[in-house]
N, C-alpha and C positions, 0 to 999 in steps of 0.2 A: 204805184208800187204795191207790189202785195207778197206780204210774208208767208209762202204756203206750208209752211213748216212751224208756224202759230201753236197748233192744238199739242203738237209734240214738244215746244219750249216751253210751252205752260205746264204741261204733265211735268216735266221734268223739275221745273220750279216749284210744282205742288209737292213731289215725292222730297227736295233736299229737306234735310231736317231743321236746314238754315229758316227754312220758311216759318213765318209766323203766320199763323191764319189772321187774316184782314181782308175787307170790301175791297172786291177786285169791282173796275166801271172799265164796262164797255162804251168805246165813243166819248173820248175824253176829249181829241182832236178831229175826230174824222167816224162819220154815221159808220158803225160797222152792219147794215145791212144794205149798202148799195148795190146796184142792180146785178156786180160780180157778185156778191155773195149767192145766187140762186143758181151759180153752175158750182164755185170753190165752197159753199157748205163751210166754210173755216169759223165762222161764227156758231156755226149750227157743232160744230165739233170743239171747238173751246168751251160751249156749252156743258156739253156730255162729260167733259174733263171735269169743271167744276161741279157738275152732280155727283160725279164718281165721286170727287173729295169730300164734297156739302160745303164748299164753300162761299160765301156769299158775294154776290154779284150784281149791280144795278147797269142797267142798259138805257140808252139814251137815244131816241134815232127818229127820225121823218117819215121813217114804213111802213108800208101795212107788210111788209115782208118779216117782219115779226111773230106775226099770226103763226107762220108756219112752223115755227119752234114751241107752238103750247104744248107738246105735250113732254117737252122737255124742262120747261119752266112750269109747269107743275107740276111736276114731281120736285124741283128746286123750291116751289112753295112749301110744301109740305115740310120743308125743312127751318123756315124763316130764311130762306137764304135768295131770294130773289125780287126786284125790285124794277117794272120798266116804265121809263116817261116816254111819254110821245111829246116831240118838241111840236108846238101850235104858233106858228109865225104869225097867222092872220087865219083868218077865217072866210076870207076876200078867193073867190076862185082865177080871176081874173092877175091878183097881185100875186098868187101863189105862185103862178103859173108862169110868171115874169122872174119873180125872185129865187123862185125853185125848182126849175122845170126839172132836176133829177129826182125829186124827192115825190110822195105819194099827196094827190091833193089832200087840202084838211078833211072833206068827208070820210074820205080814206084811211084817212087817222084816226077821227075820232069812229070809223068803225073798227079799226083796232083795237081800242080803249076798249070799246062794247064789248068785242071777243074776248080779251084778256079778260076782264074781269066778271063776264059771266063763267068765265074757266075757275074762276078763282084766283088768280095772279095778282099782286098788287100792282094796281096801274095807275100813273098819275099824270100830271102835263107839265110841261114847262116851256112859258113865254118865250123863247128864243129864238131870233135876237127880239129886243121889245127895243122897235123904232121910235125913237121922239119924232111926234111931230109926223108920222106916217101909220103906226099900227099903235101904240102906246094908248091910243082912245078905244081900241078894241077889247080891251081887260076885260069888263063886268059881262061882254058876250059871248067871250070865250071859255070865262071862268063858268058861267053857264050850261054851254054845252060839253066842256067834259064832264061836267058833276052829271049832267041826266044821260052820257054815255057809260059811268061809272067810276069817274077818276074819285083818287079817297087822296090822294098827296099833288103838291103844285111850288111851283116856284118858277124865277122870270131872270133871263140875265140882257142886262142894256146893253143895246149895239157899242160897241167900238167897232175901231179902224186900225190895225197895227201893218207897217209897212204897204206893200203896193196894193192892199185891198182898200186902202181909201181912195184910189184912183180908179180902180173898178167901182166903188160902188157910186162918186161922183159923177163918171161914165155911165152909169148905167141909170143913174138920176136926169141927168141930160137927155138920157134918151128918150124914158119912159113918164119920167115926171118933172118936164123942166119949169115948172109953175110952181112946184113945190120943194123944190132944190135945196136954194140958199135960206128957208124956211127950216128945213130940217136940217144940214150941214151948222146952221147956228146953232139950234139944239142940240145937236149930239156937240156943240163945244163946249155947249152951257156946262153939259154934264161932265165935261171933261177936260175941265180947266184949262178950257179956251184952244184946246188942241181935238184932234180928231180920234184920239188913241189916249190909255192911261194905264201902263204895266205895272201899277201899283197893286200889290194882291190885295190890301184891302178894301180895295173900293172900284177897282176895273169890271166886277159883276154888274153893281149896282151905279155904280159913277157918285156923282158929288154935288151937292149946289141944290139950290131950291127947286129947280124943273125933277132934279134926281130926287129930290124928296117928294115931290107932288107923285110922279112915277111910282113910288113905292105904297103910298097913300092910297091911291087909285088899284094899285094887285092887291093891296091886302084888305081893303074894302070888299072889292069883286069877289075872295075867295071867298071871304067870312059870310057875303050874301046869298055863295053860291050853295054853303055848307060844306064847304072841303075845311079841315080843320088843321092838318098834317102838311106837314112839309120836306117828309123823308119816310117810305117803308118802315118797317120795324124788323131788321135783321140780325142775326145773328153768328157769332163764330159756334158756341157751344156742342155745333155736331160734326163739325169738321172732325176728318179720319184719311187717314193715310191708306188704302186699301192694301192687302198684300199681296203677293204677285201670283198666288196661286187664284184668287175671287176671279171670279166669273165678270167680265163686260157688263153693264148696263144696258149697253145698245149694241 
């Protein structure tokens, strides 16, 4: 599905005066740079909305189709208002390519990271998902390689399973790693109180239990040794503005 009329609901939500300036996140459910985005521009023009406002925005995505909006995100730098992670599953080309084949491989990524942040963009990584028992030992490698790509912020969210994605992803375990299956399907219970899924907001990121604590031990060692120190851009509302109808476009 795709909303084409996105950049003009957002204008219009920016202009009511209901609006309180707040962190808009791109890709809270779904990468907003997939491979449509490169003909519909809809992200690249939600964009342009929120520069016109100044108002702040984090972006979340698996792209290097990201790159192509730098010169719209900084100029949204310049204002503290912009903020992008590149999510880093593995670093594995082979498991990426299994688990992600829409998504851009990790070299890909972290030469995104590279570009954004020789642009000046805050850019940072985030483990997602971080498989128990499949990528979850990858931490201190990963945390690695985006700190000498240029990442400055990082954070990790633990796999869950909610509805018929635990059957895809047991399917898809079968397929490609049936050695390693019920090895990890026990860990991610561990973490999740012996079920595969936990819609509990306060602990569904991270999960629960000692394996969920050793997980956390392990990202926040890896960062601290990487020197990423941050865990969230520094943005801001303070310049947000309503333009008036007579200003001139941005773009």
């Amino acid at each position: 599905m795709v909303k084409d009329d996105a950049p003009e609901l957002l204008r219009k939500e920016l202009t009511s005066p209901k609006w309180q300036p707040q962190l808009v996140s791109l890709s809270g459910n779904t990468d907003c740079y997939q491979p449509v985005e490169k003909q519909k521009q809809l992200t690249r023009r939600c964009l342009e909305v929120l520069l016109e406002f100044r108002n702040p925005v984090v972006i979340v995505t698996k792209n290097h189709l990201v790159t192509r909006d730098i010169d719209v995100l900084v100029e949204l730098a310049k204002f503290d208002c912009i903020g992008v992670t590149l999510s880093l599953t593995t670093l594995d080309h082979k498991l990426a390519s299994l688990m992600e084949p829409r998504a851009s491989r990790p070299v890909r990524r972290l030469e995104a990271i590279r570009k954004l942040a020789d642009a000046g963009v805050p850019v940072g990584y985030l483990q997602a998902p971080m498989i128990p028992g499949l990528t979850d030992s990858e931490a201190p490698a990963i945390a690695l390689a985006a700190k000498k790509a240029g990442a400055t912020f990082s954070g990790y969210v633990a796999l869950r399973l909610p509805f018929a994605v635990k059957d895809l992803f047991e399917q898809w375990l079968e397929q490609h790693y049936p050695d390693k299956k019920d090895k990890i399907l026990h860990r991610v219970r561990e973490i999740r109180g012996g079920k595969l899924n936990d819609p509990n907001f306060k602990s569904r990121m991270r999960g629960e239990g000692i394996y969920a604590e050793q997980m956390a031990k392990l990202f926040q060692l890896a960062r601290k040794k990487s020197g990423i120190t941050e865990r969230w851009p520094k943005l801001t509302t303070e310049h947000f503005r309503r333009p008036g109808k007579d200003q001139l476009s941005l773009f």
